[in-house]
TORKOL-4160 file (C-alpha; in steps of 0.2 Angstrom, whole numbers, padded with zeros to 4 digits, m for minus):
78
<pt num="1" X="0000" Y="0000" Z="0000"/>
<pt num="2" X="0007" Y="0015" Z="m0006"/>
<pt num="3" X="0004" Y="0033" Z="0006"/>
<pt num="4" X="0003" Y="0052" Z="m0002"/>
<pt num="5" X="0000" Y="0067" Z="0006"/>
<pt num="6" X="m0003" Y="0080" Z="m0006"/>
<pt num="7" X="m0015" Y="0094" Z="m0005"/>
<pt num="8" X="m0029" Y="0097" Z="m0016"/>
<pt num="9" X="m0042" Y="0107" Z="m0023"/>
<pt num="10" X="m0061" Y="0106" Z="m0021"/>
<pt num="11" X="m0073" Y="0115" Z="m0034"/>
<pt num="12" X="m0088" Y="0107" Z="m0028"/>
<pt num="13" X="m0088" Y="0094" Z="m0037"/>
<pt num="14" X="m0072" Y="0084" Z="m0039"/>
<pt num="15" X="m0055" Y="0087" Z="m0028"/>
<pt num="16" X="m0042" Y="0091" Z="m0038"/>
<pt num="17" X="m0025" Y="0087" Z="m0033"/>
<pt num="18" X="m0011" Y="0100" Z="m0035"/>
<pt num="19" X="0002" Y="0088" Z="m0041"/>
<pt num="20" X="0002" Y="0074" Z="m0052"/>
<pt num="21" X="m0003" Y="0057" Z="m0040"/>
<pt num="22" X="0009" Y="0042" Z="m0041"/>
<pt num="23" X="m0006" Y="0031" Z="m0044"/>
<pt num="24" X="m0014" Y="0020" Z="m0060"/>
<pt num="25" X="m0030" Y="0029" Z="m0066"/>
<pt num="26" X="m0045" Y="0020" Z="m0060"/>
<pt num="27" X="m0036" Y="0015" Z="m0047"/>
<pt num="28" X="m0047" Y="0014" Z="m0028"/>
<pt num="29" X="m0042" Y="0026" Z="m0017"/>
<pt num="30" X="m0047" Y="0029" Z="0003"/>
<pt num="31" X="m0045" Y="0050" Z="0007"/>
<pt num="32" X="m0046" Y="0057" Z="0025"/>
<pt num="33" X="m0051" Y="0076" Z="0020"/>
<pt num="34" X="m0042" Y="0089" Z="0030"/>
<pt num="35" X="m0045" Y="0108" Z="0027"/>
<pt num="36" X="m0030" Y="0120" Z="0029"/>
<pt num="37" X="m0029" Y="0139" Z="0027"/>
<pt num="38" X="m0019" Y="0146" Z="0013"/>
<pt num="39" X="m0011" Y="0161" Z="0011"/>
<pt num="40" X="m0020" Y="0175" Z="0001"/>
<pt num="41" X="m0010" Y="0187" Z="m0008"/>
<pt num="42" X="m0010" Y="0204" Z="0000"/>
<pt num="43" X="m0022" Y="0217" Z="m0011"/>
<pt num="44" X="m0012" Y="0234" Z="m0018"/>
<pt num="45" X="m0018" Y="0245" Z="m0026"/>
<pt num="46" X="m0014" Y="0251" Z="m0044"/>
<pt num="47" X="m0002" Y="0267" Z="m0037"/>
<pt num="48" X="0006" Y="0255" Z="m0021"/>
<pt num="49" X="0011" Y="0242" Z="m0034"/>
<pt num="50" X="0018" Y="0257" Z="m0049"/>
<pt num="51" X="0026" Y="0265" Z="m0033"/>
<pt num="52" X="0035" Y="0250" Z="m0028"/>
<pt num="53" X="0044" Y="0246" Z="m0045"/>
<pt num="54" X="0058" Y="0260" Z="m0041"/>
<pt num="55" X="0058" Y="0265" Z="m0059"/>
<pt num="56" X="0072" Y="0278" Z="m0063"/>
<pt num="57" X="0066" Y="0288" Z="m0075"/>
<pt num="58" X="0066" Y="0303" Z="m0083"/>
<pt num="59" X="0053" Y="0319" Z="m0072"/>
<pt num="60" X="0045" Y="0322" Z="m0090"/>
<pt num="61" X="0043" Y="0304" Z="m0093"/>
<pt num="62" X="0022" Y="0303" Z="m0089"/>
<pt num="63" X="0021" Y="0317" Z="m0101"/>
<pt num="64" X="0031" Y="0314" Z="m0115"/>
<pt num="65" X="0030" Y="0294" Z="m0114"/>
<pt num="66" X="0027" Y="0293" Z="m0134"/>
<pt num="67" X="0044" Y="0299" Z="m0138"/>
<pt num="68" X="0051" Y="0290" Z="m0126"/>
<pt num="69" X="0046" Y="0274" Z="m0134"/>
<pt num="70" X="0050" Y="0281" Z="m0150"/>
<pt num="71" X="0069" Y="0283" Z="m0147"/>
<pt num="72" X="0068" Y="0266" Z="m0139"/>
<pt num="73" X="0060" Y="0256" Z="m0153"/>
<pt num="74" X="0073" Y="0266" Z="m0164"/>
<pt num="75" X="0088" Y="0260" Z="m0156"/>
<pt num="76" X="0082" Y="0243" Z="m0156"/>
<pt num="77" X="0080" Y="0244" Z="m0174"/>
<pt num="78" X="0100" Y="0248" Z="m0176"/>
């Protein structure tokens, strides 16, 4: 008899395991259910996760982005 531990998923209908079993398909199973908390991600906002990149850029940057991109895509084009 072979033992896993492996957590799973259930979306009302079937559980779905979060790694692949080392099991037959078909094959009989007995499970002992056990719920555990997980971890949400923390929720930012738009401007908390912009601020946090630490983007160095120019101070005109916002308002003349287009030509930014313009001299970028040029020098890729060399």
């Amino acid at each position: 008899m072979v033992m896993q531990t492996v957590e799973a998923v259930y979306d009302g209908k079937v559980l779905r395991p979060k790694k692949r079993l080392e099991i037959k398909p078909n094959t009989s199973v007995m499970i002992t259910v056990k719920t555990i908390k997980t971890k949400r991600a923390s929720t930012k906002s738009a401007l908390e996760i912009i601020e946090s990149l630490k983007v160095e850029a120019p101070p005109d940057w916002s308002e003349n982005i287009e030509e930014y991109l313009q001299a970028e895509k040029r020098a890729h084009e060399r």
